[in-house]
C-alpha positions in Angstrom: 0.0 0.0 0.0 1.3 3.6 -0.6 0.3 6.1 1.2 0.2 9.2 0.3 -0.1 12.9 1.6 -1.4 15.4 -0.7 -3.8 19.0 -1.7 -5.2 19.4 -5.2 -6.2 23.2 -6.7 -9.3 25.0 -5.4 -10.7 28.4 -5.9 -7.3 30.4 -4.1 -4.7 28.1 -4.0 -4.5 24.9 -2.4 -6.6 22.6 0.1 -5.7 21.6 3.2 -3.6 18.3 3.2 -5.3 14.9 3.2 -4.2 11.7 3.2 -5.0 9.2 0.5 -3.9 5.3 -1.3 -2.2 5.3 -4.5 -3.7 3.1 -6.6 -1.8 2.0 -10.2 1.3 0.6 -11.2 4.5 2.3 -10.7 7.3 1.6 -13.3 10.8 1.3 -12.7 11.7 4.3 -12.0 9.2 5.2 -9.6 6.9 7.3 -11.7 2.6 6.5 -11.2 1.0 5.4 -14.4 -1.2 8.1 -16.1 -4.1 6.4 -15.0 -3.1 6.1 -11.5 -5.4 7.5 -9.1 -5.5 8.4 -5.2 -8.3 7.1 -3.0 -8.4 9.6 0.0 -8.8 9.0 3.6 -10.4 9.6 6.6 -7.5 11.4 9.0 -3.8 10.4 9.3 -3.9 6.5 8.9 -0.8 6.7 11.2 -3.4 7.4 14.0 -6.6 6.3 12.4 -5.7 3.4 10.6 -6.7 2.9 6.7 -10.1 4.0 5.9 -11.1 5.1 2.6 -13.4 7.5 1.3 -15.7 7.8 -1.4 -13.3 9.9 -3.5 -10.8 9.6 -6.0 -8.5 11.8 -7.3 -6.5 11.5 -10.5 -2.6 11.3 -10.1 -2.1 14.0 -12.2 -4.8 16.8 -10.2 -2.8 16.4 -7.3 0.2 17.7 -5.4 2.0 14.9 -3.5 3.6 16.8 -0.2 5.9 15.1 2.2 4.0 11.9 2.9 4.7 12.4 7.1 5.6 15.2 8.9 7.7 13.9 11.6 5.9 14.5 15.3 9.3 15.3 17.0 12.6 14.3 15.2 14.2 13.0 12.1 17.2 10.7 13.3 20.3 10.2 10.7 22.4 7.1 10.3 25.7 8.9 9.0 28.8 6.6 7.4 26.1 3.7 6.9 28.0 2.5 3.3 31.4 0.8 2.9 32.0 2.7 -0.3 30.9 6.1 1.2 32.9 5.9 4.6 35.8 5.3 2.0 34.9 8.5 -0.1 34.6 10.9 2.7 37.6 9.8 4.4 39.6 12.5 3.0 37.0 15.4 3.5 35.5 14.5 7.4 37.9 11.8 8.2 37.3 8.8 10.2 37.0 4.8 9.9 34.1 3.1 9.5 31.8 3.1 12.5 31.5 0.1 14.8 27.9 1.3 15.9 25.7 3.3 14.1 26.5 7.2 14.2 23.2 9.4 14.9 22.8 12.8 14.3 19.3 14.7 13.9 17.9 16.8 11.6 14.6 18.9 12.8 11.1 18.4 11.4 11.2 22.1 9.9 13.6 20.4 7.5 11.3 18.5 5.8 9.9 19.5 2.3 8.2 17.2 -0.3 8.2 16.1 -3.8 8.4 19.0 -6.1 9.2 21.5 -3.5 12.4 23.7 -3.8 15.6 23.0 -1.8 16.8 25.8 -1.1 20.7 26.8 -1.1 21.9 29.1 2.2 23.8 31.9 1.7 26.2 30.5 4.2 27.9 27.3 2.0 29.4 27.2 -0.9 29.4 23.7 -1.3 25.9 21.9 -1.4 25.6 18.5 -1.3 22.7 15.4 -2.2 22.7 11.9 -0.3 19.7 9.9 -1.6 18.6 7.6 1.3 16.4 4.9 2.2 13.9 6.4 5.1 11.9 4.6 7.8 8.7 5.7 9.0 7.9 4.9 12.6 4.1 3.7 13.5 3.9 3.6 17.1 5.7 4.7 20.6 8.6 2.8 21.4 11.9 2.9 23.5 14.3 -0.3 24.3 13.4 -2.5 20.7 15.3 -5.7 20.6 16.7 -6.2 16.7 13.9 -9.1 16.3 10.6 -6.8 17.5 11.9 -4.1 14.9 9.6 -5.1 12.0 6.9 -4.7 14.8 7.0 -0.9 15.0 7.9 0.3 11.2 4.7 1.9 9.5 6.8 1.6 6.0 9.2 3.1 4.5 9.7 6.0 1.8 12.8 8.1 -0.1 14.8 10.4 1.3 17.4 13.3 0.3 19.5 14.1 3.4 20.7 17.8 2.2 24.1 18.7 3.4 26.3 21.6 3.2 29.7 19.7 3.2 31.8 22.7 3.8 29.8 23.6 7.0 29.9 19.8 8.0 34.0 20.0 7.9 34.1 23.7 9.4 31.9 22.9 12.3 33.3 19.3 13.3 29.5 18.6 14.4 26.5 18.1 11.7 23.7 20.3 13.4 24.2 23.5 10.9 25.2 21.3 8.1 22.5 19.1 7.9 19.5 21.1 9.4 18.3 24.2 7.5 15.3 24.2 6.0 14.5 22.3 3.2 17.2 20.7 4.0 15.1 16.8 4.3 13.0 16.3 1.3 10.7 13.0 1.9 8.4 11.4 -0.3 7.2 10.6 -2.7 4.5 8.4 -0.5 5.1 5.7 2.2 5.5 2.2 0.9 4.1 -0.2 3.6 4.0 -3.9 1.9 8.0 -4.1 1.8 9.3 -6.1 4.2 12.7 -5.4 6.3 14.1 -9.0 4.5 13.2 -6.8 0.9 15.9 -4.3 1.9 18.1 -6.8 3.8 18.2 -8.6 0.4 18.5 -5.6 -1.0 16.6 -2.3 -3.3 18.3 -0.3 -5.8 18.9 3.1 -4.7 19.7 5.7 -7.5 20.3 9.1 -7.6 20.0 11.4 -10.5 21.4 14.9 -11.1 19.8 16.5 -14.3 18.9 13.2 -15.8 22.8 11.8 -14.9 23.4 8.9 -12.5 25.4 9.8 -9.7 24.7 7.4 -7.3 24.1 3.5 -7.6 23.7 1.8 -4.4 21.5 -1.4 -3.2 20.5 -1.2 0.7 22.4 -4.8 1.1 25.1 -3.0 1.3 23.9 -1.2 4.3 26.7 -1.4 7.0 23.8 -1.6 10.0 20.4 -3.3 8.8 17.5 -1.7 9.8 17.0 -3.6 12.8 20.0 -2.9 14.1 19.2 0.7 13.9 15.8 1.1 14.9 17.4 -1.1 18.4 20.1 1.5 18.4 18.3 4.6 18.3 15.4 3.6 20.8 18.3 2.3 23.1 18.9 6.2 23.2 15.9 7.7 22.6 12.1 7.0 22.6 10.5 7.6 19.1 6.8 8.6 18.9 4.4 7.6 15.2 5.9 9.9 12.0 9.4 9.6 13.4 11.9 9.1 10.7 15.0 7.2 10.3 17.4 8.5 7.8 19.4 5.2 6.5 22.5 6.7 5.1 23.6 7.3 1.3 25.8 5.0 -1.0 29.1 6.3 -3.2 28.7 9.0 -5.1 27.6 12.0 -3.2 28.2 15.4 -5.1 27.7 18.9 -5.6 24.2 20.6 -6.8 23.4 24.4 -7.6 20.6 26.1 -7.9 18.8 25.0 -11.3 19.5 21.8 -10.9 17.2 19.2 -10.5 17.8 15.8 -8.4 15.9 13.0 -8.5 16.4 9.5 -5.9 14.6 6.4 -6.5 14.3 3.6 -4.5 13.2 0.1 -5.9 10.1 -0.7 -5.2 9.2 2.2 -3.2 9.2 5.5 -5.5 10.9 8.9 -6.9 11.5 12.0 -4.9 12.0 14.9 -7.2 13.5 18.1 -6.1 14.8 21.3 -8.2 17.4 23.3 -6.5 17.3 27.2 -5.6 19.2 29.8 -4.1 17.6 32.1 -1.3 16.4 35.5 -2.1 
C-alpha cells in the first residue's frame, strides 16, 4: 500500500492536506502510471488506521507533499556504506563506525516532492545523499533487533541535504545538515516491503539532471535496519511519523541552484526536487 499525503487546486490556491492510497502501477523508475489515481482517507492513517473515502482523485490533479511530517525528530544514520565511509575519508575523516553514528535533523527540515531546496547563503558547497527512510508507526523505546519489523509503518525516499563545507568547518553536523529544506521525503510511504526486501537488498539511484550519480542497493547497508531502529530507541524514545534517515551509497556530489535531483528507490518510489538559491 502507498500512502500518500497530498492538496489538489481550489478556488485560491491549495486545500488543506489529506491523506489518501495510491492506486496503479509504478514503473521502474518510480513514476505512477497516467491512469493512477489516489483514493483519499479519513484522517492520518498513522493514528486512524486505513479508511477510505468515497473519493478519487487523478494522479495528475494532485500535489503529492511530504507523505509524514515527523511529530518530533528525524534521526540520521551517517557513514552507513562501505563505499561512502571510504569516499569521505579525505574530507571528514574517520574509519568506518562500529555502531551506528546518529545525528538529527529537525522536522522544519522537511519538504516534499516537487518542492524547492533551497541553497543558504552560508555554504558554498551543497551537497545530495539519496537515502532509504523509515517511518515509525507507534511509541517505542528499548526495541530488541527481532521486534523491529513490529513498529515500522513503512518506509519512503529520502534526500538528506548537506552543506559539506559547514559539515568540515563545524566538526558537528547540526548546521550542516538542518536548514530548512534541508530533508526532502516522499514521494509516499511504501508499507508492503518487508525489512528482508531491503536486507536482500533495493536499488537506490540518484540522478542529477537526468545523470546517474549514485548507484547503491541497501544490502550494502553497514547496519540493517534492525540494528538501527534497536540502536536509536536504546537512546531515545520515538513517537508515530518519526523518521529514520538510512545513510547514502558512493557518489555523493555537488548541486546548484537549477538543478534538478531525482532518488529512486526500488520498489518504493521517486523523490524529485529542483534546486534554488535564497532570495
Amino acid at each position: 500500500m502507498r500512502i500518500a499525503r497530498f492538496s489538489i487546486d481550489v478556488p485560491g490556491g491549495q486545500s488543506d492536506p489529506a491523506y489518501g492510497v495510491l492506486s496503479g502501477e509504478v514503473d521502474d523508475y518510480g513514476q505512477p502510471a497516467e491512469d493512477a489515481v489516489v483514493v483519499g482517507l479519513a484522517g492520518d492513517p498513522l493514528y486512524a488506521g486505513v479508511k477510505p473515502l468515497d473519493q478519487t482523485f487523478p494522479i495528475g490533479e494532485v500535489r503529492l507533499l511530504a507523505p509524514v511530517l515527523p511529530r518530533s525528530k528525524v534521526v540520521a544514520i551517517g557513514k552507513n556504506y562501505a563505499d561512502h565511509v571510504a569516499e569521505m575519508k579525505g574530507v571528514t575523516g574517520g574509519d568506518t563506525p562500529t555502531e551506528p553514528l546518529l545525528f538529527l535533523k529537525p522536522n522544519t527540515s522537511v519538504i516534499g516532492p516537487g518542492d524547492t531546496i533551497v541553497k543558504p547563503v552560508q555554504t558554498d558547497n551543497l551537497h545530495y545523499e539519496g537515502e532509504l527512510a523509515v517511518v515509525i508507526g507507534r511509541i517505542c523505546r528499548d526495541v530488541p533487533p527481532e521486534k523491529a519489523a513490529d513498529v515500522v509503518y513503512g518506509l519512503t525516499v529520502a534526500n538528506d541535504v548537506t552543506a559539506r563545507d559547514l559539515q568540515v568547518k563545524d566538526g558537528q553536523w547540526s548546521r550542516a545538515k538542518g536548514f530548512d529544506t534541508f530533508c526532502p521525503l516522499g514521494p509516499w510511504i511504501e508499507t508492503e516491503l518487508s525489512l528482508d526486501d531491503v536486507r536482500d537488498g533495493l536499488r537506490l539511484q540518484t540522478f542529477r539532471n537526468g545523470d546517474v550519480v549514485q548507484d547503491g542497493s541497501t544490502r550494502d547497508l553497514i547496519f540493517d535496519i534492525p540494528t538501527l531502529i534497536a540502536h536509536v530507541t536504546s537512546v531515545m524514545t520515538l513517537l508515530p511519523g518519526d523518521v529514520i534517515l538510512t545513510g547514502t551509497p558512493s557518489g555523493v556530489g555537488p548541486m546548484e541552484p537549477g538543478d534538478e535531483v531525482e532518488v529512486v528507490v526500488e520498489g518504493i518510489g521517486a523523490l524529485t526536487n529542483k534546486v534554488g538559491a535564497r532570495a
